[in-house]
C-alpha positions as CSV (number, residue, x, y, z in Angstrom):
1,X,79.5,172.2,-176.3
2,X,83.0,173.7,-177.1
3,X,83.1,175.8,-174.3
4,X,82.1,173.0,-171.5
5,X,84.7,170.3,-173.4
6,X,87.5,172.9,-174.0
7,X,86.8,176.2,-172.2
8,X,88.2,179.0,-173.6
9,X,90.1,177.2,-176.4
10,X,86.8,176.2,-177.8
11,X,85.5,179.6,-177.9
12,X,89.0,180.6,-180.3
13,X,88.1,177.5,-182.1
14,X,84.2,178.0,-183.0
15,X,85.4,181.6,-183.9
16,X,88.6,180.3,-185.9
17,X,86.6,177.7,-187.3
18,X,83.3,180.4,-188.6
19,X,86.5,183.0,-189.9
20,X,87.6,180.1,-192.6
21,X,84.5,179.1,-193.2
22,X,83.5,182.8,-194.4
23,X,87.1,183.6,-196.4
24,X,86.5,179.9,-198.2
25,X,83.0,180.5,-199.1
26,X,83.8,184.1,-200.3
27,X,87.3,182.2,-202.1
28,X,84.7,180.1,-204.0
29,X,82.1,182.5,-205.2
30,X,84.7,184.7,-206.2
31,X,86.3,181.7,-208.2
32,X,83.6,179.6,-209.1
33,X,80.8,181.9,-209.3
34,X,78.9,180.7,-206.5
35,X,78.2,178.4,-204.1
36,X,76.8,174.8,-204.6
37,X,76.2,171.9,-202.3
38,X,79.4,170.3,-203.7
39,X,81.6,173.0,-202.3
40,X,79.7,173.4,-198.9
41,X,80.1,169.8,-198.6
42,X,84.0,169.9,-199.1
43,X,84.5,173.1,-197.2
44,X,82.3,171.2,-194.5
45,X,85.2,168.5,-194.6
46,X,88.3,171.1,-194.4
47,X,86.7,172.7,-191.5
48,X,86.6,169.2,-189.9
49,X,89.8,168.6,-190.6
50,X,91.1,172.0,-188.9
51,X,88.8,171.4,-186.2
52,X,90.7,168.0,-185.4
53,X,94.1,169.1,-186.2
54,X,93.6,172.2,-183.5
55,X,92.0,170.0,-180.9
56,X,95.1,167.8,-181.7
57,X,97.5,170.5,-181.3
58,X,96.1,172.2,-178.5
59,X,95.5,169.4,-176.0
């Protein structure tokens, strides 16, 4: 769906958006010790939230 809405911009931000996601999780375990539902659920919010903010930016 992001590359019909937003063609090539989508594609930078599905691939943006999967690069955070991976350094946050890895963040976490490192800090926390692992992963739990709690922090997938508020990483799943930040990545919203970037998502937005870059759609906002960009068009």
């Amino acid at each position: 769906a992001a590359i019909v809405l937003f063609g090539l911009k989508g594609v930078f931000l599905v691939f943006l958006i999967g690069l955070v996601a991976m350094v946050l999780l890895r963040y976490f375990e490192k800090r926390l010790g692992g992963v739990t539902g709690d922090v997938l659920g508020a990483a799943t919010e930040l990545l919203e939230v970037l998502a937005l903010l870059f759609i906002l930016a960009v068009f």
